[in-house]
C-alpha positions in Angstrom: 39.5 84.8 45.6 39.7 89.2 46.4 44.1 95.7 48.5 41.4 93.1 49.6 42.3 92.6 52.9 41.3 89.3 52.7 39.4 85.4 48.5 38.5 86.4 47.2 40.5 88.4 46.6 39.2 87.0 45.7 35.8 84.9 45.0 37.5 83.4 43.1 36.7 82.6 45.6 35.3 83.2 45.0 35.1 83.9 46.3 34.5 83.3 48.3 37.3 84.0 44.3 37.5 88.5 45.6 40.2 91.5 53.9 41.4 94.0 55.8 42.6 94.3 59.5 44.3 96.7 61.0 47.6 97.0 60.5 47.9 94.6 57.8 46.6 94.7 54.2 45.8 91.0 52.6 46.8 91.1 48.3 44.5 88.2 47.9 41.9 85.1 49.7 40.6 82.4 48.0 36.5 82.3 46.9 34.5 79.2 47.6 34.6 76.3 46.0 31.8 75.8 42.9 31.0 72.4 44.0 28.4 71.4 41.2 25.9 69.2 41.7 24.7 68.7 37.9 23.5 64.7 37.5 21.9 65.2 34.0 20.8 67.2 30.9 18.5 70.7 31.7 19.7 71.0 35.5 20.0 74.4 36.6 22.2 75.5 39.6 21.5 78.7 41.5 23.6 79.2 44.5 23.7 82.3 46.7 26.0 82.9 50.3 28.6 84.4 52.5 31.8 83.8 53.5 34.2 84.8 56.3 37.8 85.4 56.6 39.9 86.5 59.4 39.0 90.3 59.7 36.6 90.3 56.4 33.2 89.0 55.4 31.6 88.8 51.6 28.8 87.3 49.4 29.0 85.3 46.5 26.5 84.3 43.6 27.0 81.4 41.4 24.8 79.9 38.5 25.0 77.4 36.5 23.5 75.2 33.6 23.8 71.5 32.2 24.0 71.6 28.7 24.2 67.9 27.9 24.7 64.6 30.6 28.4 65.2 30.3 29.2 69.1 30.7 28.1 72.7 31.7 28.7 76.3 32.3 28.6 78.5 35.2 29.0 82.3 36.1 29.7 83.4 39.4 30.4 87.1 41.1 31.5 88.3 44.8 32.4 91.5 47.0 34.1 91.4 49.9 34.8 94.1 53.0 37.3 94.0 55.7 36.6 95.9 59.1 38.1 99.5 59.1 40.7 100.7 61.9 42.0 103.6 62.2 41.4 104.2 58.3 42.6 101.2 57.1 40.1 99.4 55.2 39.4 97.7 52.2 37.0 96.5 49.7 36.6 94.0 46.4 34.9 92.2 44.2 35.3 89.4 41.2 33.3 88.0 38.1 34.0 84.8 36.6 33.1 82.0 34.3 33.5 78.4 34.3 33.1 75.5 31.6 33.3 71.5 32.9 32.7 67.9 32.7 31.0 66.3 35.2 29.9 62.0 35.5 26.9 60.6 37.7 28.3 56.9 38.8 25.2 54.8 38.6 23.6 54.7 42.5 23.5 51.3 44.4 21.5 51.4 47.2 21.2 55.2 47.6 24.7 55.9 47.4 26.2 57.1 44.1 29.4 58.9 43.3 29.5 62.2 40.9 33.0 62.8 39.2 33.9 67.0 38.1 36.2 69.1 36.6 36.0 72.5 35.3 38.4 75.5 34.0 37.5 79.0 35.1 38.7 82.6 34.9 38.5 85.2 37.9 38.5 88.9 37.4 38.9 91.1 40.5 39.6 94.3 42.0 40.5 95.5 45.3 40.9 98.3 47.1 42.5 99.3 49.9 43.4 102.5 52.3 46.1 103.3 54.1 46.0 106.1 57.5 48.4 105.8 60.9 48.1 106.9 64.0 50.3 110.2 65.5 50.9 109.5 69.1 53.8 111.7 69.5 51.8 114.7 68.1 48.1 113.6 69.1 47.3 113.8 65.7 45.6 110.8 64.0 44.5 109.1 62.1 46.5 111.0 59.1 45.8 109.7 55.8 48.6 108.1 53.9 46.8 107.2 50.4 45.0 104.1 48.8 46.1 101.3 46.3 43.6 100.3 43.3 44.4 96.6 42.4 43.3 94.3 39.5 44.2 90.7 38.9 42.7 87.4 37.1 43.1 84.0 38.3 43.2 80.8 35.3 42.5 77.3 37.6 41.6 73.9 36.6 39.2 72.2 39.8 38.7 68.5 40.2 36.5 66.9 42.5 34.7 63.9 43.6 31.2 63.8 46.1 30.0 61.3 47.8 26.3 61.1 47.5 23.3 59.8 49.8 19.7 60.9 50.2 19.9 63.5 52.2 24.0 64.6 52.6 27.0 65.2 50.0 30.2 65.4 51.0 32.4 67.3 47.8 36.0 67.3 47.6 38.0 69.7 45.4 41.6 70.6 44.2 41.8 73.8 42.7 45.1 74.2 40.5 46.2 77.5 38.6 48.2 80.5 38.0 47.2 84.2 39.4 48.5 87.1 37.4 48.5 91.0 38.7 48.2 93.3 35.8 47.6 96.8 37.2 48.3 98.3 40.0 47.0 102.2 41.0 48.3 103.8 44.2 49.1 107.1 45.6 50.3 106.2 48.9 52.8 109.1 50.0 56.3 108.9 51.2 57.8 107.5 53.8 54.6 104.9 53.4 54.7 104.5 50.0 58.0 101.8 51.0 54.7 99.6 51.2 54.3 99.0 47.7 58.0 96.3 48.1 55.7 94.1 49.9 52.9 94.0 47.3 52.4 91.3 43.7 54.6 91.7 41.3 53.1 92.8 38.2 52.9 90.5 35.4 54.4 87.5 37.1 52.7 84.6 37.6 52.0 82.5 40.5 50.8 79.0 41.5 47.8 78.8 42.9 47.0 75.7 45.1 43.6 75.7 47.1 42.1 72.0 48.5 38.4 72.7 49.6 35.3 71.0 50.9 31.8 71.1 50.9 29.3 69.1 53.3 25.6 69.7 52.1 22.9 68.8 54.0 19.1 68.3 52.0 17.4 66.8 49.4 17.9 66.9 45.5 16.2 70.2 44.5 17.9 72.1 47.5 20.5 72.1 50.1 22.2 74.0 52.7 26.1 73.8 52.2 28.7 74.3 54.4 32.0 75.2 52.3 36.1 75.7 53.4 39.0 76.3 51.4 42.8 76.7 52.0 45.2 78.4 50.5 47.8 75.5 50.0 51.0 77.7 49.0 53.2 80.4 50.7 53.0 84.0 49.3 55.5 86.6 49.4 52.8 89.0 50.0 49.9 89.0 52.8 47.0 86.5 52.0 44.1 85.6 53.5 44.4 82.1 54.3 41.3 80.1 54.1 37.5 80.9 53.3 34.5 79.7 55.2 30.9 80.2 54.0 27.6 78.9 53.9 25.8 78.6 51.3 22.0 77.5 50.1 21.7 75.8 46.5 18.7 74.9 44.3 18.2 73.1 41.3 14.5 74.6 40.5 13.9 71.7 37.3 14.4 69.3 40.1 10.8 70.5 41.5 9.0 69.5 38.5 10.2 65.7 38.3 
């Protein structure tokens, strides 16, 4: 998660890590969770989707590979655009990179259990303009100016799936910090009081996000169904929670 008016602001959330409504300007959403799937050495992971927030949509990539039976690597990318009213609208996108463990528990009976955790690093950008409406005049909308935001997110994501023939059900806890770094605007005065309500630069803050995935297929491909929550208050506008869908394949998986 993704100013954005929306996960990804992220797209990482992705993404999602990468908005816009209105009246109101989100500073950052949450991208979808990675979910991986790797069960053993040489699986590769292509996924490819879109998600919705309130006012916004988006698309996300993500790719990754298993190295060895124990851990892999993943890239993943988003954009994000909110709806525009009365020019205000917005826009974004995010690139990241992930590196994890993951641990196939031994299947009885077509069940099995598959164990994660990876660390991961979001870059993103957002922008976002800013216009109001002159009723007293009948002039409108006038354009007020436009914000260029940039921002990385650092999170460390657990989680556990249930596994059966045909559905997964993947649980997640994503843990980290976000960071604003730099922040372009030329928003014009009295409007330019906006910028007290956006991230400070350079501080850090927590970033909680508890999300889900229910897939639905067999082991070379499935349809997934993915939600994430934003699991902290902000003193800025956020984009709450992320809904996508999703289709992965694992293309080695065709051979065996």
């Amino acid at each position: 998660m993704m100013l954005l008016n929306t996960h990804f602001f992220r797209f990482g959330a992705i993404l999602l890590p990468f908005l816009f409504s209105g009246c109101s300007h989100y500073y950052y959403a949450p991208s979808l969770p990675l979910s991986p799937g790797f069960q053993e050495r040489g699986d590769v992971m292509l996924m490819a989707g879109g998600g919705i927030q309130v006012h916004s949509s988006g698309g996300e990539i993500k790719g990754g590979y298993a190295f060895s039976n124990h851990f892999f690597g993943a890239l993943e990318a988003g954009f994000f655009e909110g709806s525009e009213y009365l020019g205000n609208d917005g826009k974004g996108r995010f690139l990241g990179a992930a590196g994890g463990w993951y641990h196939l528990y031994e299947k009885s009976q077509g069940i099995g259990w598959l164990f994660s955790a990876h660390l991961a690093l979001q870059q993103s950008r957002a922008e976002n303009s800013f216009s109001e409406e002159k009723y007293v005049t009948g002039v409108g909308p006038v354009y007020l100016g436009q914000t260029d935001m940039r921002f990385r997110k650092y999170y460390l994501e657990p989680g556990v799936a249930l596994l059966s023939r045909y559905v997964q059900l993947h649980a997640s806890l994503r843990l980290g910090a976000l960071r604003y770094f730099e922040l372009d605007s030329d928003l014009k005065p009295p409007f330019g009081v906006v910028l007290e309500g956006f991230p400070d630069l350079d501080r850090i803050y927590s970033v909680i996000e508890p999300g889900l995935s229910l897939n639905f297929g067999r082991r070379n491909g499935q349809f997934q169904l993915k939600w994430v929550q934003v699991g902290r208050k902000y003193p800025f506008s956020v984009a709450e929670s992320s809904i996508g869908l999703t289709w992965v394949l694992y293309p080695n998986r065709f051979f065996q």
